[in-house]
LUMZADO-872384 format. One line per field, with one value per residue: x, y, z of N, C-alpha, C, CB in turn; residue number from 1; residue in three letters. Coordinates in steps of 0.05 Angstrom, whole numbers, plus 5000, padded with zeros to 4 digits. Each point is the difference from the previous one (the first is absolute). Glycine has a CB too. Example, Ala and Ser with C-alpha at 12.3 -4.5 7.8 and 13.67 -1.06 7.14 Angstrom:
n.east: c(5264, 5031)
n.north: c(4886, 5044)
n.up: c(5156, 4961)
ca.east: c(4982, 5016)
ca.north: c(5024, 5024)
ca.up: c(5000, 5001)
c.east: c(5018, 4985)
c.north: c(5024, 5022)
c.up: c(5000, 5014)
cb.east: c(4962, 5024)
cb.north: c(4977, 4987)
cb.up: c(5025, 4957)
k: c(1, 2)
r: c(Ala, Ser)
***
This chain:
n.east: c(5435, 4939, 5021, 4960, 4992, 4971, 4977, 5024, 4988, 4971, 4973, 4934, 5018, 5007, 5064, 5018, 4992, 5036, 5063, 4992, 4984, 5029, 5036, 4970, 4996, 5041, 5046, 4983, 5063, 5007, 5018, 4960, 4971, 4999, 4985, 4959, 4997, 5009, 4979, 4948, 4976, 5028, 4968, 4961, 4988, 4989, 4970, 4988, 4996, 4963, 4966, 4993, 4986, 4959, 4962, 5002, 4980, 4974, 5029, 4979, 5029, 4933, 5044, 4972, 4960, 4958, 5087, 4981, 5057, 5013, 4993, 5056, 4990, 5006, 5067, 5027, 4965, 5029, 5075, 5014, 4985, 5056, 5031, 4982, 5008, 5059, 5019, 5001, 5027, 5061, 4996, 5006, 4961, 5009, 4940, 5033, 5023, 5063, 4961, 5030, 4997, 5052, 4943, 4958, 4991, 4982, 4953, 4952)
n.north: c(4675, 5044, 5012, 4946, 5088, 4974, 5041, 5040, 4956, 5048, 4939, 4994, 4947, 5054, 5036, 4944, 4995, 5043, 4975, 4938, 5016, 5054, 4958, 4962, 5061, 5027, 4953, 5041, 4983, 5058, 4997, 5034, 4941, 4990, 5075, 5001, 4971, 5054, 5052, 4968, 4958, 5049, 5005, 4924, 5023, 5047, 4991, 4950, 5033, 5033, 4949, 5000, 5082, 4990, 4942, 5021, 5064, 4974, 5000, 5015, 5024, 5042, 5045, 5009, 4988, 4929, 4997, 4939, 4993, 4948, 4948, 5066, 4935, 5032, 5026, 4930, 4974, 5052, 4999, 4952, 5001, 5025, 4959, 4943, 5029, 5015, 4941, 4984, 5036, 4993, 4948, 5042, 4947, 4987, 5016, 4933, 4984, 5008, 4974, 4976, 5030, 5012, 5033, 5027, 4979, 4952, 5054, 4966)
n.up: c(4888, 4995, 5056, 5026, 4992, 5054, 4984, 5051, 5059, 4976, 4959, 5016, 4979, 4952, 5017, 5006, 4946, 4990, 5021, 4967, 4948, 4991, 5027, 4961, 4954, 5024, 5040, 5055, 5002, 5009, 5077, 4951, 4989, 5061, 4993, 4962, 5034, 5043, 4964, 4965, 5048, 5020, 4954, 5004, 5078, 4987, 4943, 5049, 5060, 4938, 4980, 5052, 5006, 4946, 5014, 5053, 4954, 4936, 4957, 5042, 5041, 5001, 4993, 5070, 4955, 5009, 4935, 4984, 5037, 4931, 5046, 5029, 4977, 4944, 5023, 5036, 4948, 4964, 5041, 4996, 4948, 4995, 5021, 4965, 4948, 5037, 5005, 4949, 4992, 5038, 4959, 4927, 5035, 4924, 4973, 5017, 5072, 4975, 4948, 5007, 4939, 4973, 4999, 5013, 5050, 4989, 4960, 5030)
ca.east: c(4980, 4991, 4997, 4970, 4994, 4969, 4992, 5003, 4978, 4976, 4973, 4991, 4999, 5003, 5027, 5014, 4990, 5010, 5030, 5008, 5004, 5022, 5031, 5009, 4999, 5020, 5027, 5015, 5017, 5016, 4995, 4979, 4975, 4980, 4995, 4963, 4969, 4982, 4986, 4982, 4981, 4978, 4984, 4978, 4982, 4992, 4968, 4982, 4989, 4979, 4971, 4983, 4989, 4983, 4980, 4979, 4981, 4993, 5014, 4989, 4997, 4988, 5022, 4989, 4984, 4974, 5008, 5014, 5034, 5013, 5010, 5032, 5006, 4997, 5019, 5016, 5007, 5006, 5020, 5013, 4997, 5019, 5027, 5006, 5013, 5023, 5017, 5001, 5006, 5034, 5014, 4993, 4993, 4992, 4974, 4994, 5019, 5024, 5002, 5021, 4995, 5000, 4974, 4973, 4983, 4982, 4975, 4986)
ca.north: c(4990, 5018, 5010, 4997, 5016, 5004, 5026, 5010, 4991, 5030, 4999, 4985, 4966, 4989, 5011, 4978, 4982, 5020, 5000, 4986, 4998, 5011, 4992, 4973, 5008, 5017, 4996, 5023, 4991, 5033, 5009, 5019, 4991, 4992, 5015, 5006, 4964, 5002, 5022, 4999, 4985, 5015, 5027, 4979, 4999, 5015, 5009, 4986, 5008, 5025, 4985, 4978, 5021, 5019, 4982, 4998, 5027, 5018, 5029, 5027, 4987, 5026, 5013, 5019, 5024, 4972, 5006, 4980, 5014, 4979, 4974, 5002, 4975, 5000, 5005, 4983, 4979, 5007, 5000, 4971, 4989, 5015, 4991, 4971, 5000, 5018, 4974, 4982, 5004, 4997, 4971, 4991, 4980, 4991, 4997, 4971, 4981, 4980, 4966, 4979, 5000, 5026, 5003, 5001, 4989, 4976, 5015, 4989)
ca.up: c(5018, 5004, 5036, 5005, 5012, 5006, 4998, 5021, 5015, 5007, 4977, 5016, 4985, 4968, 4994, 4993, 4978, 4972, 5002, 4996, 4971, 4984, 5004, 4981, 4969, 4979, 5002, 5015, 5013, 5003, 5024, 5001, 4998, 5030, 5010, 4980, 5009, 5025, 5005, 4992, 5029, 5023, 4993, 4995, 5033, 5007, 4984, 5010, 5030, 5006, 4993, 5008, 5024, 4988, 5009, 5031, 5005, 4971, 4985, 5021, 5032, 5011, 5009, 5028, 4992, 4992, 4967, 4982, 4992, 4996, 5019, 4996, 4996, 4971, 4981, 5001, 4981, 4967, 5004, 5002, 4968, 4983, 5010, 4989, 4966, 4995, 5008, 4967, 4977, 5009, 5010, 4967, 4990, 4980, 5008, 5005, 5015, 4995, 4995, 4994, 4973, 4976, 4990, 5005, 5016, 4982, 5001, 5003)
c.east: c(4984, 4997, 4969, 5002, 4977, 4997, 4995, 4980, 4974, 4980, 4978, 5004, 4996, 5023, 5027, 5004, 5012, 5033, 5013, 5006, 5009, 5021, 5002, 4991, 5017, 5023, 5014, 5022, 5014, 4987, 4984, 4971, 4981, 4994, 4971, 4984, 4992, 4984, 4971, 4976, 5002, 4976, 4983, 4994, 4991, 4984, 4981, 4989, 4981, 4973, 4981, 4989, 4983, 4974, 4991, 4990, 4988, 5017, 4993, 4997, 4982, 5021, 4979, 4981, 4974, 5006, 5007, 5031, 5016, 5019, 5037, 5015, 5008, 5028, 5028, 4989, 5009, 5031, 5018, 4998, 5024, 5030, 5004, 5009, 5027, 5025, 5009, 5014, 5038, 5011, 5000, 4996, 4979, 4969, 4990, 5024, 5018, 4983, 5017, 5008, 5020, 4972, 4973, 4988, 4982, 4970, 4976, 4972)
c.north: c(5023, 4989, 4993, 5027, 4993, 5031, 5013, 4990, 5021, 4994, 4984, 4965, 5002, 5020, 4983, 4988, 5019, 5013, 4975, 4996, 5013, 4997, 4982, 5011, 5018, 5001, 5020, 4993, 5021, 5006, 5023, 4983, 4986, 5024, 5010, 4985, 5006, 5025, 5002, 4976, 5000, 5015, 4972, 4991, 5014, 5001, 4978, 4999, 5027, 4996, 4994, 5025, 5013, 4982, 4997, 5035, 5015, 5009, 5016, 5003, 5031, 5014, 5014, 5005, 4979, 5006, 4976, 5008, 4968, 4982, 5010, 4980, 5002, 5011, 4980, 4977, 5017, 5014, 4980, 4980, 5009, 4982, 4969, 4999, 5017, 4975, 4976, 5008, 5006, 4973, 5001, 4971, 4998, 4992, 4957, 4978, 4992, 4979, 4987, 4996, 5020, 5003, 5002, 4985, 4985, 5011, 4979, 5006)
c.up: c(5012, 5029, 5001, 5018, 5013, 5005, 5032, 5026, 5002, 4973, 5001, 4977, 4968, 4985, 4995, 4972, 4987, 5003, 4993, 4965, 4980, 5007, 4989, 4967, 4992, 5012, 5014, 5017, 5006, 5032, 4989, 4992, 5025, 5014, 4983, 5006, 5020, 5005, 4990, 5016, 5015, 4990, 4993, 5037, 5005, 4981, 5008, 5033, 4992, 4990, 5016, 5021, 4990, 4991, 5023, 4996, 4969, 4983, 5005, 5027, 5000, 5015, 5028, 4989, 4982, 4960, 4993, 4993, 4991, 5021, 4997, 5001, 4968, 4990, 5011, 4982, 4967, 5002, 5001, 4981, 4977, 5005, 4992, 4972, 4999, 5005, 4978, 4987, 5010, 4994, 4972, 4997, 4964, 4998, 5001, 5017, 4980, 4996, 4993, 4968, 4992, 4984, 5012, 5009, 4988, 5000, 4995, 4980)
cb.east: c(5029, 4984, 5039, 4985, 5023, 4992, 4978, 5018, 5037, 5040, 5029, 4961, 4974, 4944, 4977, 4986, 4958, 4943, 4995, 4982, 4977, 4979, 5010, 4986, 4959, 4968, 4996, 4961, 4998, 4998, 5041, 5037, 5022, 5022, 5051, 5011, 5016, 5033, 5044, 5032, 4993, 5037, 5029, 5022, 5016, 5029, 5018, 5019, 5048, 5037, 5021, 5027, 5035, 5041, 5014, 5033, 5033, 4971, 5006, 4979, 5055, 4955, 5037, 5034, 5048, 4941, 5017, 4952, 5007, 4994, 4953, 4997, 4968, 4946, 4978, 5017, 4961, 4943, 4981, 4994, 4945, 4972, 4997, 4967, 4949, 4975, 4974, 4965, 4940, 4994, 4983, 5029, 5009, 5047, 4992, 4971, 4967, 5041, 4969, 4981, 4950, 5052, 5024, 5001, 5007, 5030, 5025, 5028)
cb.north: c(4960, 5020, 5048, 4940, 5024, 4950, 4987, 5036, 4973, 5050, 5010, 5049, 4976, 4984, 5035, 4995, 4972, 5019, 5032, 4991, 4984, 5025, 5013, 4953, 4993, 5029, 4978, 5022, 4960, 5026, 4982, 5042, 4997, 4956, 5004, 5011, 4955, 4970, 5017, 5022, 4982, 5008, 5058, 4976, 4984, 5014, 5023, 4980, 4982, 5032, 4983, 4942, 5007, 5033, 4985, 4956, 5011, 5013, 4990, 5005, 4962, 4982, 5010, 5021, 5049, 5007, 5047, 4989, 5051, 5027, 4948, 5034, 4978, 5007, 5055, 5017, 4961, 5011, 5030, 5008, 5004, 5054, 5035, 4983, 5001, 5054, 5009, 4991, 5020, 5032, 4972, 5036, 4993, 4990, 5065, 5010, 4982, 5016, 5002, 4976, 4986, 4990, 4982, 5019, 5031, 4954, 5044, 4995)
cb.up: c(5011, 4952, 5009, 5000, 4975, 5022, 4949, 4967, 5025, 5023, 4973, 5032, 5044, 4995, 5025, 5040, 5008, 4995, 5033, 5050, 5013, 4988, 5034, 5044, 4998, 4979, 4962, 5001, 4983, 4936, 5029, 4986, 4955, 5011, 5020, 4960, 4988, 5019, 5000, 4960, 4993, 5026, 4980, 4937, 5019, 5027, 4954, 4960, 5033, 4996, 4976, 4992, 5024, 4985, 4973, 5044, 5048, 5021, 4971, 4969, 5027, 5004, 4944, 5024, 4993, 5057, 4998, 4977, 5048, 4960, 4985, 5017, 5040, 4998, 4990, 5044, 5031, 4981, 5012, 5040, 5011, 5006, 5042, 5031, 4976, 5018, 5044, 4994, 4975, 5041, 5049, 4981, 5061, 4998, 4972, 4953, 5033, 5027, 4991, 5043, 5000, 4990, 4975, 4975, 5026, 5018, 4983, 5044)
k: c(1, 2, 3, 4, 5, 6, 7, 8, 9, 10, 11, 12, 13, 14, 15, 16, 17, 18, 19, 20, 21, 22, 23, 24, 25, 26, 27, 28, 29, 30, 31, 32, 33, 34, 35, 36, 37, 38, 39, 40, 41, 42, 43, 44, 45, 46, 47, 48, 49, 50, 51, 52, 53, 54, 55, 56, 57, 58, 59, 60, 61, 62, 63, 64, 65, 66, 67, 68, 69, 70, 71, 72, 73, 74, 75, 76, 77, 78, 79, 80, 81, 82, 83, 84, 85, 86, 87, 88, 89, 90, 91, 92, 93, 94, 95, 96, 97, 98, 99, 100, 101, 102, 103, 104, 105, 106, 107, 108)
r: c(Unk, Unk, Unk, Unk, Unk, Unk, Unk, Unk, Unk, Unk, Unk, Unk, Unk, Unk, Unk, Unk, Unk, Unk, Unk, Unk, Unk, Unk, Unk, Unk, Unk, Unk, Unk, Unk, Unk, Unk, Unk, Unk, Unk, Unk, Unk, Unk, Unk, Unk, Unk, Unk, Unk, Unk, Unk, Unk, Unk, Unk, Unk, Unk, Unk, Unk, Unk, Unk, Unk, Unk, Unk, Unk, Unk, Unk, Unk, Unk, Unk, Unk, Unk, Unk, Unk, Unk, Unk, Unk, Unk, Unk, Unk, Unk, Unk, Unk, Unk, Unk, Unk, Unk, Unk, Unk, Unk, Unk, Unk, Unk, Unk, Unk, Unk, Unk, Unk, Unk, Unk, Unk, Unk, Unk, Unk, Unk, Unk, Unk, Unk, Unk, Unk, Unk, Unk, Unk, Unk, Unk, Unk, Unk)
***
């Protein structure tokens, strides 16, 4: 019988969703594997809080001296990008969900 994990409350609503849905496809049930999942949708919140900050001030900000210097948002999101795929690829999820079948998927 499979355990019902929810997902951590601190995650937001669509971190939620996506915790829901790699636990019913790919059957995470291990304590490390719930530790990877939560680590990789944090690092997916936070790259998405550093987005939405680089959409209100830019990829560029003005420094003292009136210089174009990089939104230090940009390097928290492409950091948290890393850290989220690193997170994945730890969990090795299969490139195709558990099904119920044997064989090749039905093609279209």
């Amino acid at each position: 019988m499979k355990k019902l994990h929810n997902a951590p409350p601190s995650l937001s609503a669509a971190a939620k969703t996506w915790w829901k849905k790699l636990i019913d496809e790919y059957a995470i049930e291990d304590a490390a594997g719930l530790l990877l999942l939560e680590t990789a949708l944090q690092a997916f919140d936070r790259m998405h809080d550093a987005r939405a900050l680089i959409k209100k001030h830019g990829a560029v900000t003005l420094d003292r001296f009136d210089q174009l210097r990089p939104n230090p948002a940009t390097t928290i999101e492409r950091d948290s990008r890393a850290a989220m795929c690193a997170a994945l690829k730890a969990l090795n999820l299969d490139l195709e969900p558990l099904r119920d079948g044997v064989g090749r998927p039905a093609g279209g």
